[in-house]
C-alpha positions as CSV (number, residue, x, y, z in Angstrom):
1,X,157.6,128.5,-170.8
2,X,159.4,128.1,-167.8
3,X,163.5,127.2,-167.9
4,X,165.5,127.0,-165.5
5,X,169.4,126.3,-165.4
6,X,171.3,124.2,-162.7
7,X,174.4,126.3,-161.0
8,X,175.7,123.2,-160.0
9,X,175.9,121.9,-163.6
10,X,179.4,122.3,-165.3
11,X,178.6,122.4,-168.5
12,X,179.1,125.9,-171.0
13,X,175.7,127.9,-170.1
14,X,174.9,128.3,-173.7
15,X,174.9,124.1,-173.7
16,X,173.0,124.4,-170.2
17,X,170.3,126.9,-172.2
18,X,169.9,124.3,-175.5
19,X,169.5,121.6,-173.1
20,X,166.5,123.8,-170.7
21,X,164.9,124.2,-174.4
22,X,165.4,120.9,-175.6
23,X,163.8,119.5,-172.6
24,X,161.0,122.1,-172.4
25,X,160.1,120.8,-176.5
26,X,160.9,117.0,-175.4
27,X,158.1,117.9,-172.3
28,X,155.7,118.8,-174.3
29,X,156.0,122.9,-173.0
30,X,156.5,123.9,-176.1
31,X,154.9,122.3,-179.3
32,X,155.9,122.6,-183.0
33,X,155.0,126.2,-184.8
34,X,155.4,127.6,-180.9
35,X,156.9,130.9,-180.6
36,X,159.4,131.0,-178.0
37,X,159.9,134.3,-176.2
38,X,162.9,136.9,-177.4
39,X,166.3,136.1,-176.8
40,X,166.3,138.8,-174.3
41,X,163.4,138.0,-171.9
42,X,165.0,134.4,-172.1
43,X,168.7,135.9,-170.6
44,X,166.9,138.3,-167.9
45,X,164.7,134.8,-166.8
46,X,167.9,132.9,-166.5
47,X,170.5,135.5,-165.7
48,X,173.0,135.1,-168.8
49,X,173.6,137.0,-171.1
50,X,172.1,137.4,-174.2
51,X,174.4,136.1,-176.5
52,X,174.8,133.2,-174.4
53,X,171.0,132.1,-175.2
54,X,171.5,133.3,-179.0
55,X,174.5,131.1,-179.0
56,X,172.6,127.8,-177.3
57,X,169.0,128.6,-179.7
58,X,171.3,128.6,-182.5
59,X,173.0,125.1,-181.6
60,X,168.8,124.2,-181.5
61,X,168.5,125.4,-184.8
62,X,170.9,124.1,-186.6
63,X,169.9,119.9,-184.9
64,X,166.6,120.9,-186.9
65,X,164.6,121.5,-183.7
66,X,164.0,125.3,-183.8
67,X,163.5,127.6,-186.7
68,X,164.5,131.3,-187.0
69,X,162.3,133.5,-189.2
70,X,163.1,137.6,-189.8
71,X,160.4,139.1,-187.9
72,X,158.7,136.2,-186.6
73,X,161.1,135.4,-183.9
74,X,162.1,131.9,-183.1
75,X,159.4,128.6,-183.2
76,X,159.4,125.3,-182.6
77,X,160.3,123.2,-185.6
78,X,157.7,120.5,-186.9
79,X,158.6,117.5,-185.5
80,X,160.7,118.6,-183.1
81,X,159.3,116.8,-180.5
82,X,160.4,113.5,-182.4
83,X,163.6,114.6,-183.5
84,X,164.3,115.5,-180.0
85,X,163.7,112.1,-178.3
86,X,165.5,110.6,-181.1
87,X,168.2,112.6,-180.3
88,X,168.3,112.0,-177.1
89,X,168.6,108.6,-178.1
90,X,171.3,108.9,-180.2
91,X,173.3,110.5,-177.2
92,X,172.6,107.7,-175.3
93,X,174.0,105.3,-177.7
94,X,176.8,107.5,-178.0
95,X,177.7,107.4,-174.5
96,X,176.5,103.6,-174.4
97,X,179.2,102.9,-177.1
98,X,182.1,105.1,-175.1
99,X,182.0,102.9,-172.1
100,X,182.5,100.3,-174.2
101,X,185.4,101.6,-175.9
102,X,183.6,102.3,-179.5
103,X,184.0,106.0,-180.7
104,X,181.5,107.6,-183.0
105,X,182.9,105.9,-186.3
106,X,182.4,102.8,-185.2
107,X,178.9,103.5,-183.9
108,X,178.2,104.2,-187.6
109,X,180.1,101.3,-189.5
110,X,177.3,98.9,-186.7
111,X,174.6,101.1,-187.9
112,X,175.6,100.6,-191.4
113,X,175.5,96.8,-191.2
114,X,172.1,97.4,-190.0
115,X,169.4,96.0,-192.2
């Protein structure tokens, strides 16, 4: 698996190392029930620290696309790939819906009404 982060992205690095994961499951680098390398090799390839990727695999984790087993490192989540697009998606609409001047809540009351 090869990530990479931007220097000329702004974002947190620990958002800039979900997002290098994310798009790595999304492309197909890494499939469900993949092990992903330890945390460690991961920080010394992109030149954080370590904590920083523990921090963005554990923001993976908890959206459902990674799991975290005691020794058996990290993996890919079954149906990541899907949930990931579909996130994607969702951020999209999000974004979609602020330039239009709808927050979140409102986002959800339309989906709601949604048959």
């Amino acid at each position: 698996m090869l990530l990479r982060l931007n220097t000329a992205d702004h974002r947190p690095l620990h958002e800039q190392v979900a997002g290098a994961v994310r798009r790595a499951i999304a492309e197909g680098e890494c499939a469900p029930g993949d092990r992903l390398p330890p945390a460690r090799d991961l920080s010394q390839a992109l030149g954080v620290n370590t904590n920083t990727v523990l921090r963005g695999l554990r923001a993976l984790r908890d959206e459902g696309l990674l799991e975290f087993r005691r020794g058996r490192g990290v993996t890919v989540a079954g149906g990541a790939d899907r949930r990931s697009e579909l996130l994607e998606r969702v951020r999209e609409l999000v974004a979609d819906g602020a330039r239009l001047g709808y927050g979140k809540a409102d986002l959800i009351e339309m989906i709601k009404e949604v048959p």
